[in-house]
Backbone bond lengths (Angstrom), bond angles and torsions (degrees), N, CA, C in turn:
res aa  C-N    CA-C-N  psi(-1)  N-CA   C-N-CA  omega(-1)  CA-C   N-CA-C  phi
1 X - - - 1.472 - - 1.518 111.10 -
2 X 1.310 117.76 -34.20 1.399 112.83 -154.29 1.906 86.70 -93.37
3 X 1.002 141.18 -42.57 1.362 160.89 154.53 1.764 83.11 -21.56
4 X 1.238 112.29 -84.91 2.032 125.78 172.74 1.437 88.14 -6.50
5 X 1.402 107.21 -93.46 1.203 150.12 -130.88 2.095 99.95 -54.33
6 X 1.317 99.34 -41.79 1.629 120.26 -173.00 1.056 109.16 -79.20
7 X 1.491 133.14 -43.49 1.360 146.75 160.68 1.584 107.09 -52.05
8 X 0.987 140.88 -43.83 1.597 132.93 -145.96 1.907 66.25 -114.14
9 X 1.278 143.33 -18.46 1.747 105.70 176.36 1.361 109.25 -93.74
10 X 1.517 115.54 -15.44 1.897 114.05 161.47 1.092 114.41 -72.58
11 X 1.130 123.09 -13.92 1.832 120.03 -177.81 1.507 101.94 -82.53
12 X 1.674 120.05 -37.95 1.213 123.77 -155.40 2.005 93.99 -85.07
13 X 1.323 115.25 -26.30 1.429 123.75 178.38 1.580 119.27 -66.61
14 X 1.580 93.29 -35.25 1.638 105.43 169.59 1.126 108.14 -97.32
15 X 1.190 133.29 33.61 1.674 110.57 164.80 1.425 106.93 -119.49
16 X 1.037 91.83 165.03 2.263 96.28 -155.38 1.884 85.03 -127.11
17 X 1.721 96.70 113.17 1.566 99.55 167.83 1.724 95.09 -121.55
18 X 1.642 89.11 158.96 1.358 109.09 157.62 1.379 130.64 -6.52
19 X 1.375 106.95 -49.89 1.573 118.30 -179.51 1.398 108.53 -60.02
20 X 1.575 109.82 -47.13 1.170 110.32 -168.22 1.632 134.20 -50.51
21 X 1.486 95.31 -23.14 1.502 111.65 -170.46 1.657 92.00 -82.96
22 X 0.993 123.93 -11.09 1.806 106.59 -159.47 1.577 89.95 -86.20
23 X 1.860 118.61 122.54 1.082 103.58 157.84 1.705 160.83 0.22
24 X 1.325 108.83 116.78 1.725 97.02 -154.93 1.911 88.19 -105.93
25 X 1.394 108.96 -31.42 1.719 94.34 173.65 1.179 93.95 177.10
26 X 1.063 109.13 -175.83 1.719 131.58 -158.32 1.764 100.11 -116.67
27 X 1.391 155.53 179.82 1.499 151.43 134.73 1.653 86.93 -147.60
28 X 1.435 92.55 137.30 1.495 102.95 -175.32 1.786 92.74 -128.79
29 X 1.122 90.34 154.40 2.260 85.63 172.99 1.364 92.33 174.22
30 X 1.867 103.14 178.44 1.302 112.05 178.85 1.540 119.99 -118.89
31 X 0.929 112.68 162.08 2.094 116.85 178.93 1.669 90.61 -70.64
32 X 1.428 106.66 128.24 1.567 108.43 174.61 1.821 95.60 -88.41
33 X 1.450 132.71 -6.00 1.681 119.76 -157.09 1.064 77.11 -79.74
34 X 1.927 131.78 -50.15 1.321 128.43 -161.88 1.632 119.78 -36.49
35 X 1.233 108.77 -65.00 1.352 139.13 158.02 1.589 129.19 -21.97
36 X 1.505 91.61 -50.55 1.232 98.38 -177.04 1.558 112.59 -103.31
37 X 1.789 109.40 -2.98 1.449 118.71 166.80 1.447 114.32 -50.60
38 X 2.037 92.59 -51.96 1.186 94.48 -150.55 1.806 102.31 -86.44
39 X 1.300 125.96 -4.19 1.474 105.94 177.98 1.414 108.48 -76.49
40 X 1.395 127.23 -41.03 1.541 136.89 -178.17 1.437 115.76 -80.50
41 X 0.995 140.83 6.84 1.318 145.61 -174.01 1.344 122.19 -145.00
42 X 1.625 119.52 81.46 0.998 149.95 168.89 1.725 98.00 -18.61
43 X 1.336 136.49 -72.55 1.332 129.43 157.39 1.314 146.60 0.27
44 X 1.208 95.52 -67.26 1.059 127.19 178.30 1.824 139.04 -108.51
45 X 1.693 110.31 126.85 1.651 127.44 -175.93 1.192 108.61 -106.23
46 X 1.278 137.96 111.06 1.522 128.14 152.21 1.090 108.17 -138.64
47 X 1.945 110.23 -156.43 1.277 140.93 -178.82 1.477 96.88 -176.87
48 X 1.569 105.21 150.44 1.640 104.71 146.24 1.758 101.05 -140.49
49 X 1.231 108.72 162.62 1.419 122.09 160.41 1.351 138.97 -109.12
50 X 0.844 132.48 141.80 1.729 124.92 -170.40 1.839 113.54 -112.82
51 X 1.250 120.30 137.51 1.145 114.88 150.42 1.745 110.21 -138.68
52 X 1.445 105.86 166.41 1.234 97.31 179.81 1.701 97.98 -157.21
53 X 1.314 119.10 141.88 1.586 119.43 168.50 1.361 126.61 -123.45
54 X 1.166 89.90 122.26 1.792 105.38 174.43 1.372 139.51 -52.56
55 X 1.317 129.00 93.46 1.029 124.11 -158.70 1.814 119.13 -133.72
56 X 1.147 99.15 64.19 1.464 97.57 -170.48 1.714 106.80 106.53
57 X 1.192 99.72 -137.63 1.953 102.51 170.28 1.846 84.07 -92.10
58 X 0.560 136.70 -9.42 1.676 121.80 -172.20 1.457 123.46 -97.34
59 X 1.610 136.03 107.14 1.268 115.93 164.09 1.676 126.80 -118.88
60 X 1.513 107.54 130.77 1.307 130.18 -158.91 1.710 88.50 -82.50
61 X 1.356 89.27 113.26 1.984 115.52 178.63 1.807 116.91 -88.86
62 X 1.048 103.76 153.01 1.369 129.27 -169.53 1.540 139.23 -148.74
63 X 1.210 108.87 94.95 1.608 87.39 -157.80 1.531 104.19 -142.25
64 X 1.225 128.40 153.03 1.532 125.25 -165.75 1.444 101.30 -135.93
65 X 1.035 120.93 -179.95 1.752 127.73 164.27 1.499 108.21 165.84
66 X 1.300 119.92 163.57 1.464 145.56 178.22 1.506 110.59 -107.28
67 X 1.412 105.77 163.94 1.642 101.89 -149.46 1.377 86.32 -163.03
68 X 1.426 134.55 99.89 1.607 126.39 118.09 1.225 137.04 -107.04
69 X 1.609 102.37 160.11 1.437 98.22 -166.09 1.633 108.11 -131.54
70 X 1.415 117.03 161.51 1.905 82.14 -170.67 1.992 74.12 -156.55
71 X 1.162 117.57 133.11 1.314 128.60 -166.84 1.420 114.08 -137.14
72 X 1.224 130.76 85.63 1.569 145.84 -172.57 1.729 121.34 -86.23
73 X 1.611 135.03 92.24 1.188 128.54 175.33 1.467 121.90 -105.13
74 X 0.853 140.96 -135.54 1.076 137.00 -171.25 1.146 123.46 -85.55
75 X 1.800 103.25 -60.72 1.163 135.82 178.73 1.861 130.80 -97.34
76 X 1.814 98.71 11.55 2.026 116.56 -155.96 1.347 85.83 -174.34
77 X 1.409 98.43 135.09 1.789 123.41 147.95 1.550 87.20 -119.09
78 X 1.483 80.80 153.08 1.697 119.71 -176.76 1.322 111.66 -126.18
79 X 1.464 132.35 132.59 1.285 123.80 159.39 1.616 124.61 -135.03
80 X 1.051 119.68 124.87 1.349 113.23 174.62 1.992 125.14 -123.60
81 X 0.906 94.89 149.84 1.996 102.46 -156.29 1.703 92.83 -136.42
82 X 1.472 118.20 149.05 0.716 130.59 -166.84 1.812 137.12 177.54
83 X 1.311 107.36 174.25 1.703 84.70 167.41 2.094 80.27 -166.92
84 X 1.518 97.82 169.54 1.755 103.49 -165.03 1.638 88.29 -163.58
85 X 1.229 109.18 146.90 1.477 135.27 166.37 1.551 110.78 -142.19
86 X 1.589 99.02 137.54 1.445 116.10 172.16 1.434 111.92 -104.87
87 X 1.619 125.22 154.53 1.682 104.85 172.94 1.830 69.98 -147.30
88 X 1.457 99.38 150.38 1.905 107.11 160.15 1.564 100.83 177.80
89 X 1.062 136.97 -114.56 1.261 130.23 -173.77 2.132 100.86 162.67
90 X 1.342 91.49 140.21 1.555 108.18 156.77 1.534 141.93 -85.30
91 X 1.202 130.08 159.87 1.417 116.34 172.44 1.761 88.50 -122.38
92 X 1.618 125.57 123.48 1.429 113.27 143.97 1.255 132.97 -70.18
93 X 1.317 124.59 131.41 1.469 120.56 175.60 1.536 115.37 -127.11
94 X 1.689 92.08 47.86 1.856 96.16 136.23 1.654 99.30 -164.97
95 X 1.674 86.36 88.61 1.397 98.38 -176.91 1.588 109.39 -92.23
96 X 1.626 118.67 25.75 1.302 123.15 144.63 1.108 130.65 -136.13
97 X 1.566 89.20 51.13 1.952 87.30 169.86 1.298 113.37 -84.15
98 X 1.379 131.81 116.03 1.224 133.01 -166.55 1.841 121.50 -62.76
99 X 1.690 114.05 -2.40 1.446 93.50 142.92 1.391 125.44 -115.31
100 X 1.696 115.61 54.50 1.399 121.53 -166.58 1.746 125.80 70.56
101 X 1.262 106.15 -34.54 1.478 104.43 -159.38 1.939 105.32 -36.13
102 X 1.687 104.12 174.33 0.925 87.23 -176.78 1.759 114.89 -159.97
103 X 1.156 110.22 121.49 2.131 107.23 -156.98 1.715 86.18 -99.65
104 X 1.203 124.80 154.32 1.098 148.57 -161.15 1.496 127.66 -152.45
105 X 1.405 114.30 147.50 1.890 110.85 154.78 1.445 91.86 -149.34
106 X 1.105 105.73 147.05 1.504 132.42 166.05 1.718 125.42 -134.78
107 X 1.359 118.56 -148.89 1.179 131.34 179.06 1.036 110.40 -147.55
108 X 1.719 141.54 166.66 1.452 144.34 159.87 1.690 93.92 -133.10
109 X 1.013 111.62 153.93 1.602 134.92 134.40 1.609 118.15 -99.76
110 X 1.568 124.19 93.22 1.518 132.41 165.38 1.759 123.06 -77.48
111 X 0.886 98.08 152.44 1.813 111.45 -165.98 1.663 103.11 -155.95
112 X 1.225 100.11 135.12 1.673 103.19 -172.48 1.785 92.41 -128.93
113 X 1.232 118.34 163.07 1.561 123.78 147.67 2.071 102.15 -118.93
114 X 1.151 99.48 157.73 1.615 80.36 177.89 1.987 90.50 -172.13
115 X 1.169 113.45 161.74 1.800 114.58 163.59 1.832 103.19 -123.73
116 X 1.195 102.01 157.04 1.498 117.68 164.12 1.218 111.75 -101.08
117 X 1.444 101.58 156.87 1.794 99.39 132.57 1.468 98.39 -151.78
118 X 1.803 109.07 172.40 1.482 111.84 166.46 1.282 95.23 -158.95
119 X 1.444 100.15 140.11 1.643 118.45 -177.93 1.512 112.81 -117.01
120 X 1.430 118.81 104.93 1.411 116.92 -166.77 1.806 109.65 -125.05
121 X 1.450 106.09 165.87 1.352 98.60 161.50 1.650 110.65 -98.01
122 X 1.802 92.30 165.07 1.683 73.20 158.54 1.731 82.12 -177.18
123 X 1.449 77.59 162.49 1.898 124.16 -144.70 1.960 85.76 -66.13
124 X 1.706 118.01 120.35 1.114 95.29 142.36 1.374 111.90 -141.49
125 X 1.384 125.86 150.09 1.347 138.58 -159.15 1.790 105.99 -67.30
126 X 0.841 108.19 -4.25 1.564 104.02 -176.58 1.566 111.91 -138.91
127 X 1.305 117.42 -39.42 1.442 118.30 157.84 1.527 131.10 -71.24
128 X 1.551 98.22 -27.41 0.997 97.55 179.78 2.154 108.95 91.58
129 X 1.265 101.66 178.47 1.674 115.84 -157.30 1.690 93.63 -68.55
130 X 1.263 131.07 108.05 1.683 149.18 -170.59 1.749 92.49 -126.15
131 X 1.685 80.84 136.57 1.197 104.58 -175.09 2.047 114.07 -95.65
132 X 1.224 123.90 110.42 1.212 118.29 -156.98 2.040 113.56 -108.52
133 X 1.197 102.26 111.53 1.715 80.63 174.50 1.367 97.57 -120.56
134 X 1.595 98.64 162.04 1.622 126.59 177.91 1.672 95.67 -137.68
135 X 1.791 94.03 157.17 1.279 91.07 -165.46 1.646 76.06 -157.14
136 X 1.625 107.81 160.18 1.212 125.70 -149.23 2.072 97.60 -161.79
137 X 1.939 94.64 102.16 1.089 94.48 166.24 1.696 134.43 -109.61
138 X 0.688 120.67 173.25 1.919 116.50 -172.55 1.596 106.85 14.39
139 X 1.036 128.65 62.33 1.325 133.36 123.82 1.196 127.74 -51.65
140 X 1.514 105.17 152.11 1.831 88.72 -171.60 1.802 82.83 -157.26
141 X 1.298 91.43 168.72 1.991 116.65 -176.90 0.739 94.86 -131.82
142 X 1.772 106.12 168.67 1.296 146.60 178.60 1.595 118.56 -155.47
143 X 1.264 104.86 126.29 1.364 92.15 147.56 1.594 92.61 176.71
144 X 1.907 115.45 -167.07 1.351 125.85 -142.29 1.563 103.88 -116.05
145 X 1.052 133.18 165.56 2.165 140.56 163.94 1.045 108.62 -134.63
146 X 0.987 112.51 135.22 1.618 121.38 147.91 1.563 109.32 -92.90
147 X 1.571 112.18 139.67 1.613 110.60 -173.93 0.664 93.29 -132.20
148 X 1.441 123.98 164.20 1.853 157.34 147.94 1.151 107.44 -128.86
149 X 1.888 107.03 165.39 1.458 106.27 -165.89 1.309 111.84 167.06
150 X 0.945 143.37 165.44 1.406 168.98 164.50 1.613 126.84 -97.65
151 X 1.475 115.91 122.93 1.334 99.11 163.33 1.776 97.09 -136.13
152 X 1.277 119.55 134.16 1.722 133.94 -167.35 1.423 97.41 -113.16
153 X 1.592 132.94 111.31 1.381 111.15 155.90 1.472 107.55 -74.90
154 X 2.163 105.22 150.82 1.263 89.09 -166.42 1.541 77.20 -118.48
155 X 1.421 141.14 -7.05 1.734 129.01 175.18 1.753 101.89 -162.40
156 X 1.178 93.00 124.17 1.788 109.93 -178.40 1.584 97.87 41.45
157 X 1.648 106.37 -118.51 1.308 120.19 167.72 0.940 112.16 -36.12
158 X 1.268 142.18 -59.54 1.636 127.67 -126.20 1.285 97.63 -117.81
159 X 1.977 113.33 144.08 1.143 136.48 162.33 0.777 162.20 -120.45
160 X 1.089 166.24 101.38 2.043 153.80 -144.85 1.560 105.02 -98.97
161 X 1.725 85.34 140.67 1.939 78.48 172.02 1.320 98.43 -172.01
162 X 1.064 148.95 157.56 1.481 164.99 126.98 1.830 137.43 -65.91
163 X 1.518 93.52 130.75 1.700 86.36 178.97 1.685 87.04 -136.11
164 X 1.460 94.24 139.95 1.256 122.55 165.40 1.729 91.22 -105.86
165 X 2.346 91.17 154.19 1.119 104.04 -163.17 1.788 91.59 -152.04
166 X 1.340 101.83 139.57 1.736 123.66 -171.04 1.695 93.98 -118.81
167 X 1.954 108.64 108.40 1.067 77.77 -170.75 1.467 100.56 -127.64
168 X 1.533 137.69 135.76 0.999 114.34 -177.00 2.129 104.90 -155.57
169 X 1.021 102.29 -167.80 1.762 114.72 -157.49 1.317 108.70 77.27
170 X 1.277 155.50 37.22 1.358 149.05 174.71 1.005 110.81 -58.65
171 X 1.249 126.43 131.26 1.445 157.07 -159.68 1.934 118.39 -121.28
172 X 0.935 127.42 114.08 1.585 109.61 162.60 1.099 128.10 -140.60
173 X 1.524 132.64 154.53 1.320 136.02 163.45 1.155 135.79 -104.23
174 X 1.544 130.19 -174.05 1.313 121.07 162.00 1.276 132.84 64.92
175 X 1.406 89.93 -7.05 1.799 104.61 -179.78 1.659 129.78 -74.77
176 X 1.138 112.24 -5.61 1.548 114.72 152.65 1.919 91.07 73.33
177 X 1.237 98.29 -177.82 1.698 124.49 172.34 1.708 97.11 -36.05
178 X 1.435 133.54 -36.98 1.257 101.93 -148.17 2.092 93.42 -103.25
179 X 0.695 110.90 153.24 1.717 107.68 167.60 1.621 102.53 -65.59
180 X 0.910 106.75 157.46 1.868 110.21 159.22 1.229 122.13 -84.04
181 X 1.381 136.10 116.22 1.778 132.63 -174.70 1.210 85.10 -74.26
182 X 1.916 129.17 -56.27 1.523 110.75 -141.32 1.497 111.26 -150.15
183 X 1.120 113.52 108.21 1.802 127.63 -162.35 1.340 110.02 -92.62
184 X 1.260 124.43 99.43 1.537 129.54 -177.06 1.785 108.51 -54.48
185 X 1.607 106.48 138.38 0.944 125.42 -174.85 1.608 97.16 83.68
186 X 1.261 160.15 -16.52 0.957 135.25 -150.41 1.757 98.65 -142.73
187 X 1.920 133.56 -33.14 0.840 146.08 -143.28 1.244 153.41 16.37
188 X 0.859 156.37 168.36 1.447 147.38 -116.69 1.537 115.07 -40.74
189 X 1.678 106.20 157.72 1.410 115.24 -178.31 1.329 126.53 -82.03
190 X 1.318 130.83 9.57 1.240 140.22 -146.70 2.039 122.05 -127.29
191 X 1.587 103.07 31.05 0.983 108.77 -161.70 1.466 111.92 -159.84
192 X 1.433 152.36 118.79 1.417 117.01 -146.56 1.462 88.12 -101.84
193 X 1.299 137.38 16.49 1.625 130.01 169.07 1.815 100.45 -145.48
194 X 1.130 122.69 -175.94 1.332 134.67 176.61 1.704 124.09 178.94
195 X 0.929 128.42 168.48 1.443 117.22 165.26 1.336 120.82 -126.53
196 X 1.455 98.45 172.22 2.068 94.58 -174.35 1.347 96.90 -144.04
197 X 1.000 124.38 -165.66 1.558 138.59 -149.88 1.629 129.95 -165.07
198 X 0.780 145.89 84.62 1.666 140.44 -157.11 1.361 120.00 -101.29
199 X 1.458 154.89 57.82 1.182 108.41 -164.96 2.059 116.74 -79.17
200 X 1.521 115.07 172.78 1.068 89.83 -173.21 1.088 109.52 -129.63
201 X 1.624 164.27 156.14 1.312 149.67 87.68 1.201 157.72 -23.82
202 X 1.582 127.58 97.76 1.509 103.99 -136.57 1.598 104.93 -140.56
203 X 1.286 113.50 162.13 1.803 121.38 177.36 1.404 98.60 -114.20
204 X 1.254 111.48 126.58 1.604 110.27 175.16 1.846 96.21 -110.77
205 X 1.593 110.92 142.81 1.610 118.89 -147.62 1.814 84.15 -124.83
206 X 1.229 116.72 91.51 1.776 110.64 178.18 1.575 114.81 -49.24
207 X 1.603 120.53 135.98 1.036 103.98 177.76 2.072 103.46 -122.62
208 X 1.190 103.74 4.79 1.066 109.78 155.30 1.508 109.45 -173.92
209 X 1.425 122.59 162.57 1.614 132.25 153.90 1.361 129.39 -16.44
């Protein structure tokens, strides 16, 4: 019986009804690297935001942020302005750890709009040292991640967690005469993959039991 009894409550643990799919909550928060990019790094302005929804073992991600960048050498200033959103979704796979936590991989599709400019000299044999700018408006990117990650509640609501991100196919438009050095949300142009890093802080908002 008791053998019965254990069997028919793992069957009832693995079975996936209707209910299950109806939203369990929302956790919204922000990337603290962003944050902490932008106080220590003369370079660099941002933010990003996070949302994510719970839906079973699966949560469908969302995330936006702003992006400047401002790059000063000797001979060129650089500037880049911007804004980028990701949308894709996770699968957790330990959707019974008995205090929620939760390890993950997913995907994103990212998209930025953003403008340049760069103001340089350059060498000419008869004029002599001319000062040249190009400038670059609504351009925009694309491209895809694969993520993994962690999310730990560390009190009631609130949580910490990290996603690393593999990101590659970058795509762009609109970019006129100059190439793009540096595509918000995604960074620099010069590499056909890269990685990124998030950690996060977060409020999870119950949307049911």
């Amino acid at each position: 019986m008791g053998l019965t009894a254990n069997a028919q409550e793992e069957k009832q643990r693995d079975s996936v009804t209707v209910r299950d799919f109806i939203p369990r909550g929302i956790r919204v928060g922000a990337d603290v690297v962003s944050l902490i990019r932008s106080r220590y790094d003369d370079s660099f302005t941002g933010w990003e935001m996070n949302a994510e929804l719970e839906v079973h073992r699966y949560f469908l991600a969302f995330e936006m942020g702003n992006w400047q960048l401002d790059l000063t050498s000797d001979d060129s200033d650089y500037a880049n302005r911007g804004t980028y959103f990701r949308i894709g979704a996770d699968v957790n796979f330990t959707p019974r750890n008995p205090q929620g936590n939760i390890l993950f991989l997913g995907a994103r599709y990212g998209r930025s709009i953003f403008s340049e400019s760069l103001t340089t000299m350059v060498m000419d044999p008869v004029w002599g040292d001319q000062e040249v700018q190009y400038n670059t408006d609504d351009a925009s990117g694309r491209w895809f991640e694969v993520t993994g990650g962690l999310r730990v509640r560390l009190w009631k609501v609130v949580w910490l967690g990290y996603t690393a991100r593999f990101k590659f196919g970058l795509g762009t438009k609109g970019t006129g005469e100059m190439e793009p050095h540096d595509v918000p949300g995604y960074g620099t142009n010069d590499k056909d993959s890269t990685w990124g890093f998030s950690y996060l802080v977060m409020i999870k908002i119950p949307l049911r039991k």
